[in-house]
Every structure is written in C-alpha cells, then in structure tokens.
N, C-alpha and C positions, 0 to 999 in steps of 0.2 A: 558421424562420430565413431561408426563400428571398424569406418578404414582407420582412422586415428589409432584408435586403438592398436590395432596392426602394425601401425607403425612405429607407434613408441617406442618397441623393441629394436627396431632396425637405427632410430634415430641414435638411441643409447650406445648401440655396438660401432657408431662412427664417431661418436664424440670421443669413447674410448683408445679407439685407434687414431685418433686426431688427425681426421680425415675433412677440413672445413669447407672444401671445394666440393666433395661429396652431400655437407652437411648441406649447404647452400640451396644446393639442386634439389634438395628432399623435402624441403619447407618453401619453394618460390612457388612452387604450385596454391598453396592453401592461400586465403582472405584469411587478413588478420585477425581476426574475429576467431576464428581456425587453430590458428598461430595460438594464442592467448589461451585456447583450452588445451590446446598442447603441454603449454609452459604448468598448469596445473598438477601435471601426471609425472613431471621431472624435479628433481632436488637443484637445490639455488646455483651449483657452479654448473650442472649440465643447460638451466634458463641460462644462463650468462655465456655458455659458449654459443646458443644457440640464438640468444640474443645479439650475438657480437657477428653474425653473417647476413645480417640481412643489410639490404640496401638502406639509406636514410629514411625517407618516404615510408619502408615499411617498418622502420624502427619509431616514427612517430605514431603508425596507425595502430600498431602492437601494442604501444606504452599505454595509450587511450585507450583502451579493451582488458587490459589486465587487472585482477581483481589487486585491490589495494595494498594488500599485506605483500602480494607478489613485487608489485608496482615499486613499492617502498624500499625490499630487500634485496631487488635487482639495480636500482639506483645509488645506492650506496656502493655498490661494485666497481661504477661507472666513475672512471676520472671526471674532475669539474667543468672540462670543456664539452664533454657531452650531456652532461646533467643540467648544464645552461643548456644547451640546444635543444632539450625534448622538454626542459620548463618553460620557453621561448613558445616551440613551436605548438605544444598540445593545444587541448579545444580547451576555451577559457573553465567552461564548467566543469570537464574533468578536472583543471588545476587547482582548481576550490573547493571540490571534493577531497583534492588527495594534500593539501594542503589542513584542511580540518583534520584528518585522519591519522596524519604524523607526530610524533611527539613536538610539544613546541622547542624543544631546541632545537630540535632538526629544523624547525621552521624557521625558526631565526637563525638557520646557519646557509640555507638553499635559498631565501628571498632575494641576498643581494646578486643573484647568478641572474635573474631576471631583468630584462629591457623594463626601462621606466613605463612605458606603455599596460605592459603585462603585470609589473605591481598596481599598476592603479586600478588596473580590469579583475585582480586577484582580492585587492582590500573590498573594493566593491562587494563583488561576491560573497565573499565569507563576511561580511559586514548582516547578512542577512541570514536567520536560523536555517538551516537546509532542508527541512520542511515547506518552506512557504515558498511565491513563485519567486523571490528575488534569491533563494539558496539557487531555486534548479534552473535560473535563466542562462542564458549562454548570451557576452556581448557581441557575435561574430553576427551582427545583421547588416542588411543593405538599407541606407537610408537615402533620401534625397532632398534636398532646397526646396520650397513650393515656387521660387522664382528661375529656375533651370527652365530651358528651351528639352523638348523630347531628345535630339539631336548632344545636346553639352550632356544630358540624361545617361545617355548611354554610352557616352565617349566616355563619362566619371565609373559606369559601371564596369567596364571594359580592364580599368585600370585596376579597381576594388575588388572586383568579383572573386579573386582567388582566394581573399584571404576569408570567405564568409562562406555561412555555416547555409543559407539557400539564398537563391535572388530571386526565385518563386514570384516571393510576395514581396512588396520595396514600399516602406515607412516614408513618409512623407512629412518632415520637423519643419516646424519654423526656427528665424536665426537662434533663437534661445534654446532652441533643441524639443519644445513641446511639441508632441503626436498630432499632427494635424490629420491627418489622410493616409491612404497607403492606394497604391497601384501595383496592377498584376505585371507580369514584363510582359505577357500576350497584350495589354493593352499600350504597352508602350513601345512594344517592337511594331506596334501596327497603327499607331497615331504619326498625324505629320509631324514632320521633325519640328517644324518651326510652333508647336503648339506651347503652352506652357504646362509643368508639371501641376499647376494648380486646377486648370482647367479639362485636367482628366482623370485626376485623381477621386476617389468615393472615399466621401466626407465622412461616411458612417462607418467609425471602424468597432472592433468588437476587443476589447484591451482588459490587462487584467491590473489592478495594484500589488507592489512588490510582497505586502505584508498578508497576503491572505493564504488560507494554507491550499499544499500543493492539489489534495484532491477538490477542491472547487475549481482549480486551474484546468484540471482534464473534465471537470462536467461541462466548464465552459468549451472545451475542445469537442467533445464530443456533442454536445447541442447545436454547435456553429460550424460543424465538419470543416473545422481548419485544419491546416497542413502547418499551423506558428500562429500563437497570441503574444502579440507584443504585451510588455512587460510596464508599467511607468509609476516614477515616485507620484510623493503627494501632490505634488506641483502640475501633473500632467506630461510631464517630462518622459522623454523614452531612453528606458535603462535597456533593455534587454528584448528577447524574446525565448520563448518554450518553443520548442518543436513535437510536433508528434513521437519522435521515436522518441525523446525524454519524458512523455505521457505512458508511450507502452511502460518504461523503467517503472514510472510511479504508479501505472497501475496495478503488475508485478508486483511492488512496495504493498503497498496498501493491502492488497487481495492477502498478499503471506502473513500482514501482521493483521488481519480481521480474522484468518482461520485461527491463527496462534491464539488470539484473546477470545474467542467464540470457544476454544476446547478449552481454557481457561491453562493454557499452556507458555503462559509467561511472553516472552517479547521473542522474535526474531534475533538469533546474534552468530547465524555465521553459518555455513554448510552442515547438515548433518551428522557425517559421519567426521568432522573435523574439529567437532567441539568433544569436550571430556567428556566422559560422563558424570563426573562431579560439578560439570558446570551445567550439564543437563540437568542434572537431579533436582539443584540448587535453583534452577530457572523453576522448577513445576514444584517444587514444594512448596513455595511462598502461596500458593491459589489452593495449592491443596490441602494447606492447616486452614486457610478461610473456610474452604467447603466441608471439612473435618466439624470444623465449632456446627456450621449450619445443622451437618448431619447429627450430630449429639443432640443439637435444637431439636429433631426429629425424634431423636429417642428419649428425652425429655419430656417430649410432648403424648409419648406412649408410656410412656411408665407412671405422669400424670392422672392418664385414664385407664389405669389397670384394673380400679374398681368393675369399670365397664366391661372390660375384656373377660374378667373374672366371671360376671354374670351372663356374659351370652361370649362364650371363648371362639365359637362359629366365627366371630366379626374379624379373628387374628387372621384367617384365610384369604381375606378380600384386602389386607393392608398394601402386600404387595401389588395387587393390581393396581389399586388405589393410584399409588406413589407412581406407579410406570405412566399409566394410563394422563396421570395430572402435568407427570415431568416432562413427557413428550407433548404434549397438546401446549405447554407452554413455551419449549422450545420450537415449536414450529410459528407460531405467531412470534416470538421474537428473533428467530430469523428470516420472516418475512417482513418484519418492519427494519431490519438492522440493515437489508439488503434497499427496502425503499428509502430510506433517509441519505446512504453511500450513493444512489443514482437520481434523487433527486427526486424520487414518487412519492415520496410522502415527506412534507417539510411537520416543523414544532407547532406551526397552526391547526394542522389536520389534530391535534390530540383529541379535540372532544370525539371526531368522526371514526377517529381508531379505535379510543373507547368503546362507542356503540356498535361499532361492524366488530368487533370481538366481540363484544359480550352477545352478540346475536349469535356468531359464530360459535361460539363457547357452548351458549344453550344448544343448537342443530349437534353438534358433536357430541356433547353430552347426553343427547338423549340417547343417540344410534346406541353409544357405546352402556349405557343405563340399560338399555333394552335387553345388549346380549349378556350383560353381568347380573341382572335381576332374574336372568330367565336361570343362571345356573345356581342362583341363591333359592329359586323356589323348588328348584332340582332337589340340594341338600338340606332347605331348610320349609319354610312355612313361608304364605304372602305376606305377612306380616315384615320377617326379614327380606324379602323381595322387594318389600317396597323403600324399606329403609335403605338397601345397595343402589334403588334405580335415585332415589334424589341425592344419597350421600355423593353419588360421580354425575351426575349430572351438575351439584351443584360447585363441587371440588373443580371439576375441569372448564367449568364457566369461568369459577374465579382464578384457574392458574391459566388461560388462555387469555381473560384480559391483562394481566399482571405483565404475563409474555408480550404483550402488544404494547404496552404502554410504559413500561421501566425502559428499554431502549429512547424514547422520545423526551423521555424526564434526565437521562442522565445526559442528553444531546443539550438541551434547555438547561442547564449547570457546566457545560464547555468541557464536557468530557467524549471520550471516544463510545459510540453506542456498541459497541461491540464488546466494550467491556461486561455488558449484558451476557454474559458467557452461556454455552450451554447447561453445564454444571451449576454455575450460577440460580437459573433461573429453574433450572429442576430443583436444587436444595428449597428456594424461597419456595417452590408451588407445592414439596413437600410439607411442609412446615403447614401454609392453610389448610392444605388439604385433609390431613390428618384431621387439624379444630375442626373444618367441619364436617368429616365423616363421624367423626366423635359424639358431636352436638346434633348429628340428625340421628344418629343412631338411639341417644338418651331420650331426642323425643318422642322417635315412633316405637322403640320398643319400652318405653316407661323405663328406664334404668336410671342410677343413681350413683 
C-alpha cells in the first residue's frame, strides 16, 4: 500500500498530461484488488481515465473489487455497451450486491442491458435478504448428473469450468436439480472413466438452507473446514454455494458490527474518515441518551439514599470504586459470553450452567477484590466499615458478573443480536444494582436509616 501511495502522485501527473499509453504501463503491473484501492485515493474522472486503460479481463476483475459508491459512479460514465458487459460478466454475487445498493431507478433502467440468464441468477439473489446464505451465495458452481460416466464427467467440466467460481468440489443433483452428492475432482480425475458419477460420489454432504443467517453459514464453514457450502431451498434443491473467501467478507462484517454494538456505537455505515461528522454524532447519540437516562437511574438511586450518605459521608469515597469495580467485572463476563454464543461455545441451553459458573465466578472475584478494598476502609475507617465494603462488592460484583453472563443469552433467546449487550450497556444496568446493594449492606451493618 506504501508503493501505492507513491504512486498516486505520478499516476495523477499522467492522466493530466494525457499520456494513456504511459497510464497503461503504470497500473498493468498491480492485481486488481490493487487497482481498486487505487481508484479510492482518485476523484471520479481521473477513476474513469484510469478505468478506460485497462484490458477487458481487467476491467471486469476491477469492477468486482471496487467498493459500491465507486462501482456505481464509474458506471454511469460508462456508455450502455460496456455497462451490459461488466453487468453480463461480473460474479453473480457481486451483481446482487450492487444491484440492492443503487437507487431503484437505476435498477430498472441497468436490468434490461442484462442476458436473460444473468436476470434470472440476479432476481434469485436479491429475492433473499443479504444477510442470510441465499443474499451471500454466488450461482457460479459446478454441478453434475448422478447418471454421467467419469469420462462424459469431465468432458462437460472441460466445457463449464470457465465460467465457475471453483470446480474444487462438484455437486452432484438429480434430474430435478435436488443435492444428492458432491465429488472432489481429485477423486474424479483419478476414477476409471467408465465409472458412474453415482458410484463415487460421498452421499454425505454438509449444506446449508438459503434462509438462515450468514454467521451460522461460517460457523458451519468453519466447523466442517470447507473450502464452499452449498446452498439449497426448501425443497432440497441446489441454489448456490458460499465460498470461503465470502466467509472471510462476513466474518470482517460481523467482527466490525459486534465491536460497533459492544462500544454501544451505533451500526457500521461506511469508512471512517468518509462519513460527516454529523452523521457520526447522529449514529452514537441515539445509545448515548439510552445510557444518559441509565446514568440519572444511578444518580437517582444516590440521592435516594442521601439520608445514608449524610450519616456515614466515609461511604461517598468507596462509590466510585463500587461503580468501576461492578461495571468492569460485568463487562468481561458478557463479553466472554457474547464471544461464546458468535463461535458456537455456548448455545441458549447452557443458561442455567452460565448462571452458576458466573455467579461462582462473581463470588472468587469478589472476594480477592472485597479483601483489598475492606483492607483500605479499615485503613480510614473502623472494622465495622470494613466489613460493610468487603460484602457490599463482594456482593455488588456477584450480581453484575452474573447479569453480564446471562442478559447476552436472554436477548439471543428473544431473536436479537447478543452483542447489543453493549459494554456501556451492561456497566449502566451493573451500576444501577450495585449501588441498591451497596446501600442496603451498608444500612445493615452499620445500623443506618
């Protein structure tokens, strides 16, 4: 990226002097992938000169790599006969992507440039939310007959192979198109020819249904170290398949919008530095008036027991720790549960077992941490107040370490996202107990009122 950079400059001083033959030479070298972060760091008519030098082949592999907004505002540039050709030729999933992502007139103005083949593989797609595995499938697989000879097997793959996305692993349909089987081409390059494709295919395949969403599609990839899970409707029928590298995409996906709802930072919507800042503000304010009301709950709940603080004011020194001490031991059990429910370590039945290994957790932690805050209450104050600090957080960071364990599992168990269990989140809620019961242990051992 750091030669990119380097060259931006030089790339700009030849678009300027309208040098295309120069231009050519200067970007044949990069993978398109290259190419595409290129076009980032350039304004839309210097993408479009730069666009307009490369060979075919690398104008379709650029078009697939460029992020959307780009994708969209360099297409528009593009007369009709090339905008059929890179709608023609792209990978189906990318065209379903950048299809949802354009305004729909433009979508009803680009559809009819498309081969009947490519509308039907395009309605398919986008027929399915983009979340789920029928949004991120891609139709580019190799399938075969279970009644083909090894021999007709790979004379038909010979012919198809170009237009698919791997031939790795080869689907195995019956005439109705339902998933019977799949064979590796190592087992079919090296069975006799005259065998049939039925009798070497492994009956046991590992498939996902189109409607389930996309991160159970990579636990499934990652549990079964596939290289592509086929894809198939209700029926058993084979629509598609996921490949790994549209797994890394969704794990990427996922991982950025669990951090974003963990900092309680609104949703993912676009590069960093390329969103306003009034659209940033506007994303993290809406979590940050929920956590505002929370924190008044907190102060609410102290001005409630002001009577208490009035008679022993020593106990206003320990709140801060309190509040640290309960918000953090809450955040760490729920995101050690937030992390096991996304990988598949703790499912909605473990809840009673989270319960108790927290609340066990909660007391071991509690105490260490009672031990060293009781020892600086008998510092400034008397065993009396020592002892009220060692149960008030001992019993404070019990109950916000199981809260933290267990509200991620409950909001999974309600069809919501666990991560909306936010860090903030679950320090306001551990605040809020912790306080009542620092309060309430305090009124009982030191007799207050």
């Amino acid at each position: 990226m750091k030669v990119m950079k380097v060259l931006i400059p030089d790339l700009k001083e030849i678009i300027v002097a309208g040098r295309p033959d120069d231009l050519k030479e200067a970007v044949s070298e990069f993978f398109p992938v290259d190419i595409a972060e290129i076009f980032e760091e350039l304004d839309p008519g210097e993408q479009f000169s730069v666009f307009s030098v490369l060979d075919e082949w690398q104008k379709v592999a650029v078009f697939d790599e460029l992020e959307e907004g780009i994708r969209y505002s360099l297409l528009k540039k593009l007369p009709a006969s090339d905008q059929s050709f890179l709608l023609n030729t792209m990978s189906p999933d990318e065209r379903a992507d950048f299809f949802e992502e354009i305004p729909e007139e433009e979508a009803d103005r680009l559809f009819p440039l498309m081969k009947e083949e490519e509308q039907k593989d395009t309605k398919l797609l986008t027929a399915y939310p983009p979340t789920t595995a029928g949004g991120r499938m891609t139709t580019e697989y190799a399938s075969l007959l279970e009644d083909l000879t090894v021999a007709e097997a790979i004379d038909y793959l010979r012919k198809t192979a170009p237009d698919k996305e791997t031939i790795y692993t080869i689907y195995v349909i019956s005439e109705k198109g339902t998933l019977i089987g799949i064979v590796s081409l190592k087992d079919l390059i090296l069975a006799p020819s005259h065998r049939l494709i039925e009798e070497i295919m492994d009956e046991k395949v590992i498939s996902v249904k189109a409607e389930i969403d996309q991160e159970e599609v990579a636990s499934v990839i990652r549990k079964y170290d596939l290289l592509a899970v086929p894809v198939t409707d209700a029926y058993g029928k084979l629509i598609g398949i996921i490949t790994v590298d549209d797994i890394m995409d969704i794990i990427r996906e996922e991982n950025t919008e669990d951090f974003y709802r963990l900092s309680a930072a609104g949703r993912y919507i676009g590069k960093y530095l390329e969103i306003s800042n009034v659209t940033h503000g506007r994303q993290r304010i809406q979590w940050l008036i929920i956590l505002l009301f929370a924190n008044l709950a907190s102060g609410f709940i102290i001005h409630s027991y002001q009577g208490i603080l009035q008679a022993a004011v020593i106990l206003t020194s320990f709140i801060p720790v309190l509040m640290g001490a309960s918000g953090n031991s809450g955040n760490q059990s729920s995101t050690t549960i937030v992390r096991g429910l996304a990988i598949g370590e703790v499912t909605i039945r473990d809840f009673l077992r989270v319960f108790r290994k927290e609340l066990c957790i909660g007391v071991l932690v509690g105490a260490g941490m009672g031990v060293i805050a009781s020892g600086w209450a008998f510092f400034i104050g008397d065993v009396t107040l020592a002892i009220t600090v060692f149960f008030g957080i001992v019993t404070a960071i019990t109950v916000a370490t199981t809260i933290g364990g267990i509200l991620p599992i409950i909001t999974k168990k309600l069809g919501f996202d666990p991560a909306l269990m936010s860090g903030p989140f679950i320090a306001s809620t551990a605040d809020i107990f912790s306080l009542i019961i620092f309060f309430n242990v305090a009124r009982l051992f030191l007799n207050l009122h």
